[in-house]
C-alpha positions as CSV (number, residue, x, y, z in Angstrom):
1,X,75.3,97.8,150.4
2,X,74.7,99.7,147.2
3,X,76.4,100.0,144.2
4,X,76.9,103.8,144.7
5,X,78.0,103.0,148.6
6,X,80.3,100.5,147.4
7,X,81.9,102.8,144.5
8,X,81.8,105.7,147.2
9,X,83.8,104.2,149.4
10,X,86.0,102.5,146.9
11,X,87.1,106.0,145.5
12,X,87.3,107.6,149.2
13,X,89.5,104.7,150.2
14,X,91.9,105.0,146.6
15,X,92.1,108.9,148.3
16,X,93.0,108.2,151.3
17,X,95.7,105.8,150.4
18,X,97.0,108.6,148.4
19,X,96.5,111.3,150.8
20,X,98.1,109.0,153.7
21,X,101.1,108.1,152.4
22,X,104.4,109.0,153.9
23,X,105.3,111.7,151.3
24,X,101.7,113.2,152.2
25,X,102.2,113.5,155.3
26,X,105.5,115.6,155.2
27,X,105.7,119.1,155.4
28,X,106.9,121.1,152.2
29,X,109.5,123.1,152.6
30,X,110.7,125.8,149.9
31,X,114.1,124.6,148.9
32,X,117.1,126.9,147.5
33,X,116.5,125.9,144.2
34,X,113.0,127.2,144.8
35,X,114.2,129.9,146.5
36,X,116.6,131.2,143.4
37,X,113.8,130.0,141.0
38,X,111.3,132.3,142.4
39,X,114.0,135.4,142.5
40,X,115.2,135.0,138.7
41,X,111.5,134.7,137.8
42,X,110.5,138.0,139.1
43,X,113.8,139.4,138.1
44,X,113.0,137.9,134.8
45,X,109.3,139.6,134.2
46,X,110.5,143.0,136.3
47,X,113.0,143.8,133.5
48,X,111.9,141.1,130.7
49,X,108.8,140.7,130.2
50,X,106.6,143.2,127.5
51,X,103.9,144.0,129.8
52,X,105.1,147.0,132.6
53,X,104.6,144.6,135.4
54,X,104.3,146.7,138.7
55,X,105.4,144.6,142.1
56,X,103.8,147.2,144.3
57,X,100.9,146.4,147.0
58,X,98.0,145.8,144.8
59,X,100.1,143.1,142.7
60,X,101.2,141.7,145.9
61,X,97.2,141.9,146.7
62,X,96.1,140.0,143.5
63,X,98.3,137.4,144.3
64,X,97.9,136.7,147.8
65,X,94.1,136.6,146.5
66,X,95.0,133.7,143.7
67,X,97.2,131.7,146.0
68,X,94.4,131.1,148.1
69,X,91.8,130.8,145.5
70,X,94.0,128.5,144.3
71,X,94.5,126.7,147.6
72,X,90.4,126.4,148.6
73,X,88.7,128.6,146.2
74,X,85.5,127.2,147.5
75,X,86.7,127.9,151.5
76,X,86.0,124.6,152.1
77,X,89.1,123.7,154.4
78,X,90.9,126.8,155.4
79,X,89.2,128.9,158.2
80,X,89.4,132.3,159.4
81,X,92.4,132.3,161.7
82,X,94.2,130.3,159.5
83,X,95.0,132.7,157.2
84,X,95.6,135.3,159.2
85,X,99.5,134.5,159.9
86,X,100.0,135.0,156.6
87,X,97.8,138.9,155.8
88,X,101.1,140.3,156.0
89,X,101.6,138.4,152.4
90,X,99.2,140.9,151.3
91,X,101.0,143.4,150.8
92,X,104.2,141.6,151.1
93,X,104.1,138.7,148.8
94,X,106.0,140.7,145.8
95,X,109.2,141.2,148.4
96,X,108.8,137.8,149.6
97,X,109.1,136.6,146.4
98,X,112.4,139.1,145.2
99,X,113.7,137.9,148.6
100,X,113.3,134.2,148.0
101,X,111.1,133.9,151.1
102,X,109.1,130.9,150.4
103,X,108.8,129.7,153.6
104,X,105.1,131.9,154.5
105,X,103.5,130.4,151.5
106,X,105.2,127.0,152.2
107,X,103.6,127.0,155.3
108,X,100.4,128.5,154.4
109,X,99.7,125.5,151.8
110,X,100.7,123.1,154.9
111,X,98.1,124.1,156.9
112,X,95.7,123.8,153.6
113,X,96.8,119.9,152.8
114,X,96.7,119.5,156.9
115,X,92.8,120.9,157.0
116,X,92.6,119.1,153.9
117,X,93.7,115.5,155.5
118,X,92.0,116.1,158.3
119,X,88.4,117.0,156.8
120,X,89.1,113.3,154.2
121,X,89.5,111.8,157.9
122,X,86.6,112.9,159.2
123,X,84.2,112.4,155.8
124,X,85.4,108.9,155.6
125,X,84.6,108.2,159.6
126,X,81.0,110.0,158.6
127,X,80.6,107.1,155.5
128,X,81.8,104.4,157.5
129,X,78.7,105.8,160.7
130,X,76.2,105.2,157.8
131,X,74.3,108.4,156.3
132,X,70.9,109.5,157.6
133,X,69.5,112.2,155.8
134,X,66.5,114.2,155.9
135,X,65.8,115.0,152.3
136,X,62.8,116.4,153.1
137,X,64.1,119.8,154.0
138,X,64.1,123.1,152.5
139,X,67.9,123.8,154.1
140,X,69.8,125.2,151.0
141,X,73.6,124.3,149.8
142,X,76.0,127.1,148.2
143,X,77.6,126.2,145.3
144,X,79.6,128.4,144.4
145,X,81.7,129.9,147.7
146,X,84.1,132.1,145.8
147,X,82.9,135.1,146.9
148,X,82.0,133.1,150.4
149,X,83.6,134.6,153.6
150,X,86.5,132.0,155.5
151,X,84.3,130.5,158.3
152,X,85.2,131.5,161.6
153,X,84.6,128.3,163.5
154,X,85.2,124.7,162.5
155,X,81.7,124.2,163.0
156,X,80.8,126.2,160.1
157,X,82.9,124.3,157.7
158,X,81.0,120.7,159.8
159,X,77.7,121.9,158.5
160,X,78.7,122.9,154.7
161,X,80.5,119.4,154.2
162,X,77.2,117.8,155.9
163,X,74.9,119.4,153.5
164,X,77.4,118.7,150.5
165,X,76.9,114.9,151.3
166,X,73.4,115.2,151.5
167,X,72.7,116.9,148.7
168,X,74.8,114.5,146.8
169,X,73.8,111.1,148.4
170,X,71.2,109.3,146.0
């Protein structure tokens, strides 16, 4: 085996360990802390903060939009219909928020770290087949998927994480 084999599968075991431990594998929920946290923030920069923050739809917009560039910027994990449950946060994260309901965007970064898990899973059970590439081809790999639209079907999201390990497989 390789050197770079060896040190590739030496760093995706060290991140599975992590990912699979018990504490990884729980389900965060929002607690009342949290909850009372996130209602004296908002209350804090309605009515405290210099700038003349509006909580109206397009704020509630802009940070829907960061949550989940935040959670898979590159929409590398989350698909389509996995978002969906949560458009109404859209419009409604800013009353969410005064309301200290957490729960939505609890559960919206629980199905992230699930996808998340599951695609380590299956890139480890990919390394451990063996990789045959054909680097002959002209098949081209997006790097930067901002801007990308969610993939639809799981298959989608297959073939982006096979052509980001060929392209970076010596």
């Amino acid at each position: 085996m390789s050197l770079f084999a060896t040190l590739s599968r030496s760093v995706a075991l060290a991140v599975m360990l992590v990912v699979t431990s018990p504490a990884a594998f729980a389900q965060l929920e929002p607690t009342n802390e949290q909850r009372q946290a996130a209602v004296e923030i908002a209350d804090s920069l309605r009515y405290g903060h210099y700038a003349d923050i509006n909580f109206d739809e397009t704020w509630s917009q802009d940070t829907f939009q960061r949550y989940l560039d935040i959670l898979d910027g590159q929409r590398a994990y989350l698909l389509q219909s996995d978002i969906e449950p949560y458009r109404h946060l859209e419009t409604g994260m800013a009353d969410a928020i005064f309301d200290g309901d957490l729960e939505d965007a609890f559960d919206l970064y629980n199905t992230f770290s699930e996808r998340q898990r599951a695609r380590l899973e299956s890139l480890l059970a990919r390394l451990d087949e063996g990789l045959d590439f054909d680097f002959d081809s002209n098949e081209r790999l997006e790097i930067d998927r901002e801007e990308a639209p969610w993939a639809s079907r799981e298959s989608e999201l297959d073939e982006l994480w096979r052509k980001r390990l060929s392209k970076t497989t010596p």
